[in-house]
CHARMM-style PDB file with segment names, atoms N, HN, CA, C and O in Angstrom:
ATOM      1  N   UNK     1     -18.878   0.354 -18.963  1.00  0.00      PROA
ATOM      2  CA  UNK     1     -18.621   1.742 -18.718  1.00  0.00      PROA
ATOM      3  C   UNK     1     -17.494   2.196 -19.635  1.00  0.00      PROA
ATOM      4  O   UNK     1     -16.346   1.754 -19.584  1.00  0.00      PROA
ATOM      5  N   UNK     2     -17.939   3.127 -20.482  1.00  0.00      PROA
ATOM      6  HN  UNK     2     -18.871   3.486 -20.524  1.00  0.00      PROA
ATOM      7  CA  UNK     2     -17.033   3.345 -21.265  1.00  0.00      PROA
ATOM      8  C   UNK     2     -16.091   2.647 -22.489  1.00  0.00      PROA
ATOM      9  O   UNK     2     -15.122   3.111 -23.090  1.00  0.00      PROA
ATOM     10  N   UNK     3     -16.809   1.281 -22.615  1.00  0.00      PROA
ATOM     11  HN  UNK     3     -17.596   0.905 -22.126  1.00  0.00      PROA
ATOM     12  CA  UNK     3     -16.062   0.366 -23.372  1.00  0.00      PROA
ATOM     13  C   UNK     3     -15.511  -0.318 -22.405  1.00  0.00      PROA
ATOM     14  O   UNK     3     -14.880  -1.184 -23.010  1.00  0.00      PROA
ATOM     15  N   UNK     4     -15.272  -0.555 -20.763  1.00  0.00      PROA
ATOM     16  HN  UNK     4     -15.785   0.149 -20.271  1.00  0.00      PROA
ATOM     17  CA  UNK     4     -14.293  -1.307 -20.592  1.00  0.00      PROA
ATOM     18  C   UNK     4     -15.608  -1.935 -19.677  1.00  0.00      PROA
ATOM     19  O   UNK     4     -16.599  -1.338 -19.256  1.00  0.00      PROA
ATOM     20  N   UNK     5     -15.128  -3.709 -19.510  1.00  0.00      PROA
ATOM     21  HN  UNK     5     -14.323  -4.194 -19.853  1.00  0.00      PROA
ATOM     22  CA  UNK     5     -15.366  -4.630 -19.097  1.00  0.00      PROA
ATOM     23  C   UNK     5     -15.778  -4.359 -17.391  1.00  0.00      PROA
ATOM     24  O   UNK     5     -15.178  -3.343 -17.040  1.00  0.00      PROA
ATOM     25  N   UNK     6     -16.312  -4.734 -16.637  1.00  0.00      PROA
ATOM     26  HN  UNK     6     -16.799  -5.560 -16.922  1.00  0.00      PROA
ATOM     27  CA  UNK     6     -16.253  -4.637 -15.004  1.00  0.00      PROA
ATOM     28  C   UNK     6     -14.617  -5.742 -14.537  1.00  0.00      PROA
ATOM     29  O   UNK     6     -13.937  -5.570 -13.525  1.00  0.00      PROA
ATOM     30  N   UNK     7     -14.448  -6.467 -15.281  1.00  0.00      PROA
ATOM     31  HN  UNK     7     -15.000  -6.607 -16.103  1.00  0.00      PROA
ATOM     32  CA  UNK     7     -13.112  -6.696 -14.762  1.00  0.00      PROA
ATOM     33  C   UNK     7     -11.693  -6.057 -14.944  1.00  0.00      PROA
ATOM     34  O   UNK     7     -10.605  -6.344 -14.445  1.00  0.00      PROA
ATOM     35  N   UNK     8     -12.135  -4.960 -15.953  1.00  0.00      PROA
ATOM     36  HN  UNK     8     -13.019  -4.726 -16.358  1.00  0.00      PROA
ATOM     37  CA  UNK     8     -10.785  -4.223 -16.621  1.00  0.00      PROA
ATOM     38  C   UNK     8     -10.643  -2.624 -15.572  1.00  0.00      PROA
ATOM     39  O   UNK     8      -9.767  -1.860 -15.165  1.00  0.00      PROA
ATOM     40  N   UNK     9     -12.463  -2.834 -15.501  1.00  0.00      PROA
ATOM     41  HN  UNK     9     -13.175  -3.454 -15.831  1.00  0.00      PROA
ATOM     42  CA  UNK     9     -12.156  -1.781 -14.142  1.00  0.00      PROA
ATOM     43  C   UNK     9     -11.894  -1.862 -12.566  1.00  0.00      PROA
ATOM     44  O   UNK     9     -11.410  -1.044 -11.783  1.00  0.00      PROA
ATOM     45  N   UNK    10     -12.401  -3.165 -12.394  1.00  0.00      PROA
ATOM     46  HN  UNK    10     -12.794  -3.829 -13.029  1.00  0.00      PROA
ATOM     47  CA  UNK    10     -11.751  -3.848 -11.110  1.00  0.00      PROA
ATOM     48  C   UNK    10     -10.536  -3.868 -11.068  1.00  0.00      PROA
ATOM     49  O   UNK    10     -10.188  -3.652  -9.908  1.00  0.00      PROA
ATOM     50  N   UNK    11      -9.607  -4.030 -11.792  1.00  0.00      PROA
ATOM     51  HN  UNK    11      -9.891  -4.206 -12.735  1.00  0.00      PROA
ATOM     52  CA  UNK    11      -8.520  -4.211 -12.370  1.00  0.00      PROA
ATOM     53  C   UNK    11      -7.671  -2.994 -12.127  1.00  0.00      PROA
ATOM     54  O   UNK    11      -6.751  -3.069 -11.314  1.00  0.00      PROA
ATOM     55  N   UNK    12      -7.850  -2.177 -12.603  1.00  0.00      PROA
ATOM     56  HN  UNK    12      -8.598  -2.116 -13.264  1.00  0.00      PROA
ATOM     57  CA  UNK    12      -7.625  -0.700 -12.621  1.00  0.00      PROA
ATOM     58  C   UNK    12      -7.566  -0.298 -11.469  1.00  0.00      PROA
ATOM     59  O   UNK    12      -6.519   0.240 -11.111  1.00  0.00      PROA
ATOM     60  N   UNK    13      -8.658  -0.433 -10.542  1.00  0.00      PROA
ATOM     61  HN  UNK    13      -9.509  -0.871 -10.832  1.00  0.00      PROA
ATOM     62  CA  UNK    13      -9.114   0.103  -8.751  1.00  0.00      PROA
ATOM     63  C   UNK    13      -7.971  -0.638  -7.906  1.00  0.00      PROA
ATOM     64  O   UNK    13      -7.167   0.004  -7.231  1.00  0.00      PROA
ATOM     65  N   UNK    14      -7.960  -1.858  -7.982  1.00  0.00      PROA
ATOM     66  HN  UNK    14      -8.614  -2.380  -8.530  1.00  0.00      PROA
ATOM     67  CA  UNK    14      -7.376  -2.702  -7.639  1.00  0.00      PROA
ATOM     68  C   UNK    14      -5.643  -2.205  -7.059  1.00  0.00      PROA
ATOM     69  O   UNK    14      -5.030  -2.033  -6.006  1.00  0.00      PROA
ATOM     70  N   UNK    15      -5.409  -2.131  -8.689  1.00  0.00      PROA
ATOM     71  HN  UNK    15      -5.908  -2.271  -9.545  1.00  0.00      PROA
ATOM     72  CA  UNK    15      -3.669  -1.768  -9.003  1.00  0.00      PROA
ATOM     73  C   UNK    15      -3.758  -0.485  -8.576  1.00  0.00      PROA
ATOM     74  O   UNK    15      -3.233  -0.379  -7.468  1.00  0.00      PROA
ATOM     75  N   UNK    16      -4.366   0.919  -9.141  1.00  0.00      PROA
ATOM     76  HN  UNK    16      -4.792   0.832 -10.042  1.00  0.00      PROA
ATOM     77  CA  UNK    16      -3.955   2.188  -9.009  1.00  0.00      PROA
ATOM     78  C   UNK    16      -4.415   2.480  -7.874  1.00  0.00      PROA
ATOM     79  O   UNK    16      -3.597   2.926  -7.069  1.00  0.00      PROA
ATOM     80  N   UNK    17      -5.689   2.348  -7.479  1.00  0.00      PROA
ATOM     81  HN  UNK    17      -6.354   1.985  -8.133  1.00  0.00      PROA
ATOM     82  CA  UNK    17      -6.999   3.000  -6.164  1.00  0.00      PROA
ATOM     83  C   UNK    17      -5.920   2.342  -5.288  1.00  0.00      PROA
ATOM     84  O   UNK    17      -5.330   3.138  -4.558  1.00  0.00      PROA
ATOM     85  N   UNK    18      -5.611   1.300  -5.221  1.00  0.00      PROA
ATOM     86  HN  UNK    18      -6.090   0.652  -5.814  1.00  0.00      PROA
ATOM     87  CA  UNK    18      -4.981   0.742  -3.748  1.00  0.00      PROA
ATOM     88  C   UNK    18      -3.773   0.661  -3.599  1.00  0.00      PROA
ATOM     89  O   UNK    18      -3.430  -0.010  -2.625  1.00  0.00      PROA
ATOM     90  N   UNK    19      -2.531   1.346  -4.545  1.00  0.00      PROA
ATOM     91  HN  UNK    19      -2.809   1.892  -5.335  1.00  0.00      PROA
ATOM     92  CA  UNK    19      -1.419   2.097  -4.702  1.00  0.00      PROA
ATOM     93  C   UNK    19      -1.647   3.165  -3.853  1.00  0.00      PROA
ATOM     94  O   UNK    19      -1.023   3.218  -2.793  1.00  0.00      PROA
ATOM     95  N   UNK    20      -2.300   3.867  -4.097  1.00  0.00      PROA
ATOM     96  HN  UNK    20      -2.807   3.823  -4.958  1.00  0.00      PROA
ATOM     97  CA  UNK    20      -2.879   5.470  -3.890  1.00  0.00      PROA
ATOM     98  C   UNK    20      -3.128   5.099  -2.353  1.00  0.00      PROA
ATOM     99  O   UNK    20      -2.253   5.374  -1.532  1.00  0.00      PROA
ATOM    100  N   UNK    21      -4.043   4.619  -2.052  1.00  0.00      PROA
ATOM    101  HN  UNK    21      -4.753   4.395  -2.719  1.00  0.00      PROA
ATOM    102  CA  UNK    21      -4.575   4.511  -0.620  1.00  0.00      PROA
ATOM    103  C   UNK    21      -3.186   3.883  -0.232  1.00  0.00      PROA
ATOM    104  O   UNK    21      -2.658   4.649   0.574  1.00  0.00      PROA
ATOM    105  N   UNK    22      -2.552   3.025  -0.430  1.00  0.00      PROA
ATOM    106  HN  UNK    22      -2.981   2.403  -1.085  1.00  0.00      PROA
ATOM    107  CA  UNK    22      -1.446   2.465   0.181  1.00  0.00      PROA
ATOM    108  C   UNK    22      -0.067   4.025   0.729  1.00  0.00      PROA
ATOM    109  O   UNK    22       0.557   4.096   1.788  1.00  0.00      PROA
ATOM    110  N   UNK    23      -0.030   4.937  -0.369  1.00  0.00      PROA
ATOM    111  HN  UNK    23      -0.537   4.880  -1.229  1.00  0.00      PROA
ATOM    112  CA  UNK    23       0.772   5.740  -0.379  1.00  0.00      PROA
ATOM    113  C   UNK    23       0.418   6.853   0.271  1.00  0.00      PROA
ATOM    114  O   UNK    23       1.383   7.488   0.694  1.00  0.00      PROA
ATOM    115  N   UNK    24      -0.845   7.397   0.539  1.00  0.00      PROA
ATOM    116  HN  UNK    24      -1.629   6.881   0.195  1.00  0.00      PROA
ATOM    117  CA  UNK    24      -1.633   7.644   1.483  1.00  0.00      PROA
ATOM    118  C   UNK    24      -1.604   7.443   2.797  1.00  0.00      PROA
ATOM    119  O   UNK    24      -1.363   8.460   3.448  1.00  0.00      PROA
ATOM    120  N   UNK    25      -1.737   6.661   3.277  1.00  0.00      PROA
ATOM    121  HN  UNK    25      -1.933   5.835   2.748  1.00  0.00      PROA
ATOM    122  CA  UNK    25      -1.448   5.760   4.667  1.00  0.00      PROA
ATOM    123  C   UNK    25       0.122   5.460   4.987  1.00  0.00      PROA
ATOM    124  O   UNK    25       0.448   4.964   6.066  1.00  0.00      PROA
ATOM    125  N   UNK    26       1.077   5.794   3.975  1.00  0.00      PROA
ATOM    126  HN  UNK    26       0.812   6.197   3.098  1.00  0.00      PROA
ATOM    127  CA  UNK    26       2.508   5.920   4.123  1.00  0.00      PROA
ATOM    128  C   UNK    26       2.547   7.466   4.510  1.00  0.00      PROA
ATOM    129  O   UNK    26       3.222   7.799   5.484  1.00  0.00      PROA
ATOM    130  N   UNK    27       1.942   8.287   3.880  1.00  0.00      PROA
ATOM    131  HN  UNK    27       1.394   8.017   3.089  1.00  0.00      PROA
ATOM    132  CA  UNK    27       2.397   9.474   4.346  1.00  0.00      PROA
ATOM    133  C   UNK    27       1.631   9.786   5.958  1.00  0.00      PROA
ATOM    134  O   UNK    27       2.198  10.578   6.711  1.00  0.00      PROA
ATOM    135  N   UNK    28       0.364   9.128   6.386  1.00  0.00      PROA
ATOM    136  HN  UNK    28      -0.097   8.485   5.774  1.00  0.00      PROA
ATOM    137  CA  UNK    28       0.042   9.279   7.664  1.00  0.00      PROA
ATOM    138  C   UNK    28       1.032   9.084   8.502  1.00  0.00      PROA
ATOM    139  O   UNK    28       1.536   9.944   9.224  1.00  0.00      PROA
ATOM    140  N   UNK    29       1.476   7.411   8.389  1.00  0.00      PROA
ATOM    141  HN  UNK    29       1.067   6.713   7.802  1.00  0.00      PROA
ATOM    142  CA  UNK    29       2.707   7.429   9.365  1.00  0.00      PROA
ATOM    143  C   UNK    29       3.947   8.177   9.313  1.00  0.00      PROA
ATOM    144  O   UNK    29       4.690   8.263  10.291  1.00  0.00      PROA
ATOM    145  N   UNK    30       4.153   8.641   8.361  1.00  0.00      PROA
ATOM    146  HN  UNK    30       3.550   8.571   7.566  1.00  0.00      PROA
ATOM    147  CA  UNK    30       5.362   9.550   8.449  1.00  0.00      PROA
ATOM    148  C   UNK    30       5.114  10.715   9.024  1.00  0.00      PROA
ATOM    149  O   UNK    30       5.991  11.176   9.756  1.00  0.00      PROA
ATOM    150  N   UNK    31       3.727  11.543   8.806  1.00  0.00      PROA
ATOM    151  HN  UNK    31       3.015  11.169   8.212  1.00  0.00      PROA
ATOM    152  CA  UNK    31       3.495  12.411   9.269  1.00  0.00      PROA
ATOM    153  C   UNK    31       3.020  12.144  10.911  1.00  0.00      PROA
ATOM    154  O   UNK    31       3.195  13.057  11.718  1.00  0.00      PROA
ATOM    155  N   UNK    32       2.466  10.961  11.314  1.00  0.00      PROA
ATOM    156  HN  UNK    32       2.323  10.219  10.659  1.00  0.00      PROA
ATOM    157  CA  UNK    32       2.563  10.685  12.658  1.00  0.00      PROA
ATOM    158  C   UNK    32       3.893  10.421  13.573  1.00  0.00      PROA
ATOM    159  O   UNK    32       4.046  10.414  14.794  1.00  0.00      PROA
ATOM    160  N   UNK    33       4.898  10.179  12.353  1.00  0.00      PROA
ATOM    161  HN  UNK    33       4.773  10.184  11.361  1.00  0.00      PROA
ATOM    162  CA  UNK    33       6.203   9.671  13.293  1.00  0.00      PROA
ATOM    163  C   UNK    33       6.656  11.653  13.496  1.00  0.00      PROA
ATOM    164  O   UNK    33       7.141  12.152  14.511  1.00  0.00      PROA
ATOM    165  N   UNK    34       6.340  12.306  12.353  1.00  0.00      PROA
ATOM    166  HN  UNK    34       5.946  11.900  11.528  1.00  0.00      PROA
ATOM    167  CA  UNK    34       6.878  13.730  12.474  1.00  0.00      PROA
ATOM    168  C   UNK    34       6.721  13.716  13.506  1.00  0.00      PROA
ATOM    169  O   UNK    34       7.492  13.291  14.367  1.00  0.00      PROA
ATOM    170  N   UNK    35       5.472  14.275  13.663  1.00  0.00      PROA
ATOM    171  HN  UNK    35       4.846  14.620  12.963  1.00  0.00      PROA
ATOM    172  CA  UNK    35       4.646  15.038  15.012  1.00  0.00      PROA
ATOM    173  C   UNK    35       4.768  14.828  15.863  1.00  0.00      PROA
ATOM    174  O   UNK    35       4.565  15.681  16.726  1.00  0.00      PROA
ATOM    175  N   UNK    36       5.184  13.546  16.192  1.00  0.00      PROA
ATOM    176  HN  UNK    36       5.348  12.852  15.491  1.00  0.00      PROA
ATOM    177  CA  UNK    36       5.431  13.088  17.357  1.00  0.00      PROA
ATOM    178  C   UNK    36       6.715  12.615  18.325  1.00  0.00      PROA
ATOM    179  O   UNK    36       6.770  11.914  19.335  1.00  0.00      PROA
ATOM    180  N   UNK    37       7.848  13.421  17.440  1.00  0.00      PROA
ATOM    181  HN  UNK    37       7.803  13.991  16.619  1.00  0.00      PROA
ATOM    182  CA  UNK    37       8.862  13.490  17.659  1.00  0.00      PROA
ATOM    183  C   UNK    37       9.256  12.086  17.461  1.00  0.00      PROA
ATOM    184  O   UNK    37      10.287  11.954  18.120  1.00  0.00      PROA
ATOM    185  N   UNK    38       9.007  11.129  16.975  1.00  0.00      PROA
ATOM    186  HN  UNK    38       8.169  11.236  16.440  1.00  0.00      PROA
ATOM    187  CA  UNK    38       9.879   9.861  17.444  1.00  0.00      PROA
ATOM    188  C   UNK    38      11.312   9.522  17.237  1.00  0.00      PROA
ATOM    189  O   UNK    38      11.888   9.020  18.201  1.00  0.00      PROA
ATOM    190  N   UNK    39      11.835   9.671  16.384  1.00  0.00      PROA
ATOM    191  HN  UNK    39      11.366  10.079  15.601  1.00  0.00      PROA
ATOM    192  CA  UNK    39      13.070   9.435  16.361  1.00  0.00      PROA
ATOM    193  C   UNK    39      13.385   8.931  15.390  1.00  0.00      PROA
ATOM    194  O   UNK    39      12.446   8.757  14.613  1.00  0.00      PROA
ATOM    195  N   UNK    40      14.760   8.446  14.908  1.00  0.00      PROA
ATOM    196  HN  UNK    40      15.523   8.587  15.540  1.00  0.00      PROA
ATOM    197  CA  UNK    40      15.315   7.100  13.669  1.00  0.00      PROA
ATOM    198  C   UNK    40      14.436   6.162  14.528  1.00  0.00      PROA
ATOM    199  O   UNK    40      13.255   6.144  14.179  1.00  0.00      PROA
ATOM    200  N   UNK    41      14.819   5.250  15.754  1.00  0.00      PROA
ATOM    201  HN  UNK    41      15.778   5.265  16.037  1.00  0.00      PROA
ATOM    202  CA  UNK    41      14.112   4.137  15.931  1.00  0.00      PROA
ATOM    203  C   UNK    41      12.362   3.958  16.284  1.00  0.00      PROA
ATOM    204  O   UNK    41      11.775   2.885  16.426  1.00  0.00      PROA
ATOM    205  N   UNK    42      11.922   4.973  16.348  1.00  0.00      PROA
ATOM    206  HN  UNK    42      12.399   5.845  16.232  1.00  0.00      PROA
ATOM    207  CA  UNK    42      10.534   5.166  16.622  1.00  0.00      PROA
ATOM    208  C   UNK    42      10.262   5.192  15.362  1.00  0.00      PROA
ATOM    209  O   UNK    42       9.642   4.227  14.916  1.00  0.00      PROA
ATOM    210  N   UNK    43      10.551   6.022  14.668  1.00  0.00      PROA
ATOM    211  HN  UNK    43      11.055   6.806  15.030  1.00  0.00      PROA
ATOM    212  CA  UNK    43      10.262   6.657  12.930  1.00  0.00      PROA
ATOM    213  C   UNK    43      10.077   4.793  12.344  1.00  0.00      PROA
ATOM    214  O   UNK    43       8.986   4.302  12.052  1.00  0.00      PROA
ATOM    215  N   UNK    44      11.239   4.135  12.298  1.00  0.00      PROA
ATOM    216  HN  UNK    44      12.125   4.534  12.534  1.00  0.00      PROA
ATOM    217  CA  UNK    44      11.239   2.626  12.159  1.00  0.00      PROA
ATOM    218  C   UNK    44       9.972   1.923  12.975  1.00  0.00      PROA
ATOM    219  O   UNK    44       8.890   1.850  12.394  1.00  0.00      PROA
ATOM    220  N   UNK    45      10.091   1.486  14.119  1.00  0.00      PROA
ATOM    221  HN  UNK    45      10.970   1.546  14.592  1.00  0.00      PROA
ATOM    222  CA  UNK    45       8.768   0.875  14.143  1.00  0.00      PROA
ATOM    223  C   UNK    45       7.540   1.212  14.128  1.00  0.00      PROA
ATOM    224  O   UNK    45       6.672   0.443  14.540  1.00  0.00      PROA
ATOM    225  N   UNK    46       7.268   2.425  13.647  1.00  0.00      PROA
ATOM    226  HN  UNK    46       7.973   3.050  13.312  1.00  0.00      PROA
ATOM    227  CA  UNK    46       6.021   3.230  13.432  1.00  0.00      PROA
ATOM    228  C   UNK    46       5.973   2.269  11.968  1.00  0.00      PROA
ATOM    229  O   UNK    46       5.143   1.359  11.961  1.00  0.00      PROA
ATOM    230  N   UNK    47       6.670   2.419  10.982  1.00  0.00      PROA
ATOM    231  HN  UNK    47       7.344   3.158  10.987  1.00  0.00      PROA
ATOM    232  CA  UNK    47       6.167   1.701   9.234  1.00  0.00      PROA
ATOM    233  C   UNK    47       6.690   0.791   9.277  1.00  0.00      PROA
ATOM    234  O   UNK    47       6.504   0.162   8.235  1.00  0.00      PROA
ATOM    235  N   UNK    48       7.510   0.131  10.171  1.00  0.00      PROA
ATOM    236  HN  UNK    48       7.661   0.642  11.018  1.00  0.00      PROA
ATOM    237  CA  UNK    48       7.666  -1.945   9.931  1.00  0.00      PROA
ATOM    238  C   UNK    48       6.635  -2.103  10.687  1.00  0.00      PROA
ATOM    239  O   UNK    48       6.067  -3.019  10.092  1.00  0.00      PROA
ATOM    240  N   UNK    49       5.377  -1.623  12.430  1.00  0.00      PROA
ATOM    241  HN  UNK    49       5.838  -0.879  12.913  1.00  0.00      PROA
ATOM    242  CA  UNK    49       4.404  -2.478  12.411  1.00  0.00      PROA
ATOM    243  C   UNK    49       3.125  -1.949  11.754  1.00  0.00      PROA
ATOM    244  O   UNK    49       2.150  -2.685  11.902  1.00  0.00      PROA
ATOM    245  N   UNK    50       2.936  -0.847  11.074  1.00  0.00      PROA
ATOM    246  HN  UNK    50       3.729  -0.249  10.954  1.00  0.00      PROA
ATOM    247  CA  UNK    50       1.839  -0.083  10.896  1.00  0.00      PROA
ATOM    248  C   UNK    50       2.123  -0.702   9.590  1.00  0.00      PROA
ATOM    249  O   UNK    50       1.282  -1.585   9.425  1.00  0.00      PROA
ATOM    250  N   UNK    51       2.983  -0.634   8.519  1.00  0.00      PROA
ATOM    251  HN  UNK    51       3.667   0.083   8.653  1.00  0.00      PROA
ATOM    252  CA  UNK    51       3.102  -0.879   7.400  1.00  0.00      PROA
ATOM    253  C   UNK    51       3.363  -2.194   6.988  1.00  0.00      PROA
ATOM    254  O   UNK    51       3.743  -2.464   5.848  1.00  0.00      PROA
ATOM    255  N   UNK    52       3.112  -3.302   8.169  1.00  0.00      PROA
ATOM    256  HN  UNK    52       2.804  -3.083   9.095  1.00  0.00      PROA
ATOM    257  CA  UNK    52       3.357  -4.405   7.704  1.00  0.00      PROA
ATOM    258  C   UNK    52       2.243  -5.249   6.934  1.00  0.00      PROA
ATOM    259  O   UNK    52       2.450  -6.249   6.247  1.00  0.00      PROA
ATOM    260  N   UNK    53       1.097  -4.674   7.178  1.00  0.00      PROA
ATOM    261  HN  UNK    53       0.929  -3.862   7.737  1.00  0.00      PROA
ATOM    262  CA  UNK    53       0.210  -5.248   6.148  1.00  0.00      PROA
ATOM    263  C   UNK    53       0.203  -4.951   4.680  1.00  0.00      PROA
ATOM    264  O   UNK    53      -0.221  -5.701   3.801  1.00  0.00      PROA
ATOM    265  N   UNK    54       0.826  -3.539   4.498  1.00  0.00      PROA
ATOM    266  HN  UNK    54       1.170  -2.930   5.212  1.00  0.00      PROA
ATOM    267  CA  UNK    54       0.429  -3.439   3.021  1.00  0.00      PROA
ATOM    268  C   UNK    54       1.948  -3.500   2.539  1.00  0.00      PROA
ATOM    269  O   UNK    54       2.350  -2.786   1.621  1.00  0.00      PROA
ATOM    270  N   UNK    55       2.632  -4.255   3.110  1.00  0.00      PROA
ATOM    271  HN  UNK    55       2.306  -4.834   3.856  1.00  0.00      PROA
ATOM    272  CA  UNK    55       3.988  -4.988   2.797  1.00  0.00      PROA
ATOM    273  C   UNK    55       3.322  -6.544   2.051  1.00  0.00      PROA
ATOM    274  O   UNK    55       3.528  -6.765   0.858  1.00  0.00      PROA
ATOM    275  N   UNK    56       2.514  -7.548   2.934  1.00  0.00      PROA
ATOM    276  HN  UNK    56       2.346  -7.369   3.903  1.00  0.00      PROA
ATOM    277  CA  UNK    56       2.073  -8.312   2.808  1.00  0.00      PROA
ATOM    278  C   UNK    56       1.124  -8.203   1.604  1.00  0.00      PROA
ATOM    279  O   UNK    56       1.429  -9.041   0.755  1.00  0.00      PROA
ATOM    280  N   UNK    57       0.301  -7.608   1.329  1.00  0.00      PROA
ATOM    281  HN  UNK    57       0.054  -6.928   2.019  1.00  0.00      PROA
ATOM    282  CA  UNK    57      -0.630  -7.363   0.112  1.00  0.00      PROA
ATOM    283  C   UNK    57       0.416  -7.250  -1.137  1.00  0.00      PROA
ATOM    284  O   UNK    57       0.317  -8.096  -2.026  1.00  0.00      PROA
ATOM    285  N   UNK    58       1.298  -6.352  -1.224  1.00  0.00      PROA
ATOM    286  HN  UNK    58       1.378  -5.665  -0.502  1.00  0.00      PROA
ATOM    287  CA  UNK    58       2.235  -6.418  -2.214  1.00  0.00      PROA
ATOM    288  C   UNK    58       2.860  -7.362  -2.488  1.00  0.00      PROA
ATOM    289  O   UNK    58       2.770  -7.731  -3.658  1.00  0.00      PROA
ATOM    290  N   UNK    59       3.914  -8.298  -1.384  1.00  0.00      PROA
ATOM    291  HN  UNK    59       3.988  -7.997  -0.433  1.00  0.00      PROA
ATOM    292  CA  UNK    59       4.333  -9.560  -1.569  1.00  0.00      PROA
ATOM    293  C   UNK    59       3.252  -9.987  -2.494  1.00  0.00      PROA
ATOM    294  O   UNK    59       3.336  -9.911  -3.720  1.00  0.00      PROA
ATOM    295  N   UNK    60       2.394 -10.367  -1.937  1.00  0.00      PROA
ATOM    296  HN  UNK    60       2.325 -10.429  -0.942  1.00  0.00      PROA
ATOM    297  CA  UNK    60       0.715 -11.098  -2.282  1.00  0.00      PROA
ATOM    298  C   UNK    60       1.005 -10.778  -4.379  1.00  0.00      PROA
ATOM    299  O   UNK    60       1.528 -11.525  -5.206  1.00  0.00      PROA
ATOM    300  N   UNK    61       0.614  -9.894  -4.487  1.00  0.00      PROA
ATOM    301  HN  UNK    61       0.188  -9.287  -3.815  1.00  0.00      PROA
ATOM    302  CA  UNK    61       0.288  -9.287  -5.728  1.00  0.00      PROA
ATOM    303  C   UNK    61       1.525  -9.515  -6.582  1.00  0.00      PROA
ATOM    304  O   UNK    61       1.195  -9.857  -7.718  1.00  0.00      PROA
ATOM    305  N   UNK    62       3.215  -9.417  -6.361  1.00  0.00      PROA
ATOM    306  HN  UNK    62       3.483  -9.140  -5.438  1.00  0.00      PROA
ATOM    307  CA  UNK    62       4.243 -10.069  -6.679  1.00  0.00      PROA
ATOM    308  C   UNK    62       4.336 -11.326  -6.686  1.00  0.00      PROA
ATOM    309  O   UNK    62       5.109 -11.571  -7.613  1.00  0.00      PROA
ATOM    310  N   UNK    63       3.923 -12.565  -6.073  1.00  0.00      PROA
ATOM    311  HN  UNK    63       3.296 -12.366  -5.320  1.00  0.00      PROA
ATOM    312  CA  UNK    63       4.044 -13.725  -5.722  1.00  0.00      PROA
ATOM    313  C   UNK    63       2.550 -14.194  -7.561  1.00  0.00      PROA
ATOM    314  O   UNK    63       2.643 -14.839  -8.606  1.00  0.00      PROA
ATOM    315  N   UNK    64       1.732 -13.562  -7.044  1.00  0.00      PROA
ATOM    316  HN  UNK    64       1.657 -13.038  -6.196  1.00  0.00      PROA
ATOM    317  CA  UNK    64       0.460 -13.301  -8.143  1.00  0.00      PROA
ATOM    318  C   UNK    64       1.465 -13.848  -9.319  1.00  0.00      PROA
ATOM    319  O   UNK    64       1.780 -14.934  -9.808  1.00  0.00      PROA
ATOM    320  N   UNK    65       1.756 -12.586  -9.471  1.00  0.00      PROA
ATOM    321  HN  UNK    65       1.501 -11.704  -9.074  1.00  0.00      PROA
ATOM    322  CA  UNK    65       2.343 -12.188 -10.970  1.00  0.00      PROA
ATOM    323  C   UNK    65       3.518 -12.928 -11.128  1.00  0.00      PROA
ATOM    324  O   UNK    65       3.706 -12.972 -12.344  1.00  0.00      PROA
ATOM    325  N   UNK    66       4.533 -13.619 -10.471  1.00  0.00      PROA
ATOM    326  HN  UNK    66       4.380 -13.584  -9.484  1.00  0.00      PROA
ATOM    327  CA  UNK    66       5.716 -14.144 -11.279  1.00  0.00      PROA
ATOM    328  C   UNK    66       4.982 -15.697 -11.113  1.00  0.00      PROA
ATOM    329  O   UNK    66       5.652 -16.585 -11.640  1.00  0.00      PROA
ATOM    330  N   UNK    67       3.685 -16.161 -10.447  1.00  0.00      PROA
ATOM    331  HN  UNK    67       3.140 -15.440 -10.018  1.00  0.00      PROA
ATOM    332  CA  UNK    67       3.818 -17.346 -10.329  1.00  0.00      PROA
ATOM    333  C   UNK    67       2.456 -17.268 -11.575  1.00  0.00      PROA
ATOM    334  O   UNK    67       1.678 -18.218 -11.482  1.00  0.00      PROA
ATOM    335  N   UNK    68       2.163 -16.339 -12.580  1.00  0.00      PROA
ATOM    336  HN  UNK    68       2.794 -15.567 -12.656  1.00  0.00      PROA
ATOM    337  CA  UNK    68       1.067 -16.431 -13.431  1.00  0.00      PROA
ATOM    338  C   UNK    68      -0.087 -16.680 -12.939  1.00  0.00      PROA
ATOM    339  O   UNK    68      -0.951 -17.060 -13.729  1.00  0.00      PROA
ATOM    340  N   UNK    69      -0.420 -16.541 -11.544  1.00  0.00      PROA
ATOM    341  HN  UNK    69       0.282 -16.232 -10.902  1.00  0.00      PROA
ATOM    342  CA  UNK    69      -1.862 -16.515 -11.229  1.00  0.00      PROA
ATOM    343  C   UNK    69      -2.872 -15.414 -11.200  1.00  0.00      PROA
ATOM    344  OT1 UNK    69      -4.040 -15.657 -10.897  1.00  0.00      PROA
TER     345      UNK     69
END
C-alpha cells in the first residue's frame, strides 16, 4: 500500500493508532472523574485502576525497545 510493506504499516497502527486510542480513553476518565464530581482522591483512583493497563502496554513497548527486541 503505497510503497510501504504490511509490517511498516502495522508498525505505524501499532505506535500512533494505539497512542491515539490510549489518549482517548485518558480523556474518558478524566471526563468521567469531571462529571462525577470525584475529587483529588477519586480523580486518582479513577486513572491508577482504569489506566493501569495501558500503563502496562507502555512499560511493555519501553522494556521492547531498550532491551532491542
Amino acid at each position: 500500500m503505497f510503497g510501504f510493506t504490511e509490517e511498516q504499516v502495522s508498525e505505524f497502527g501499532i505506535t500512533f493508532g494505539l497512542a491515539a486510542f490510549i489518549a482517548y480513553m485518558l480523556f474518558i476518565v478524566w471526563n468521567l472523574a469531571r462529571k462525577s464530581n470525584a475529587g483529588r482522591f477519586g480523580t486518582f483512583v479513577l486513572f491508577f485502576v482504569l489506566a493501569f493497563g495501558m500503563i502496562g502496554f507502555i512499560a511493555k513497548s519501553i522494556i521492547q525497545y531498550l532491551l532491542g527486541i
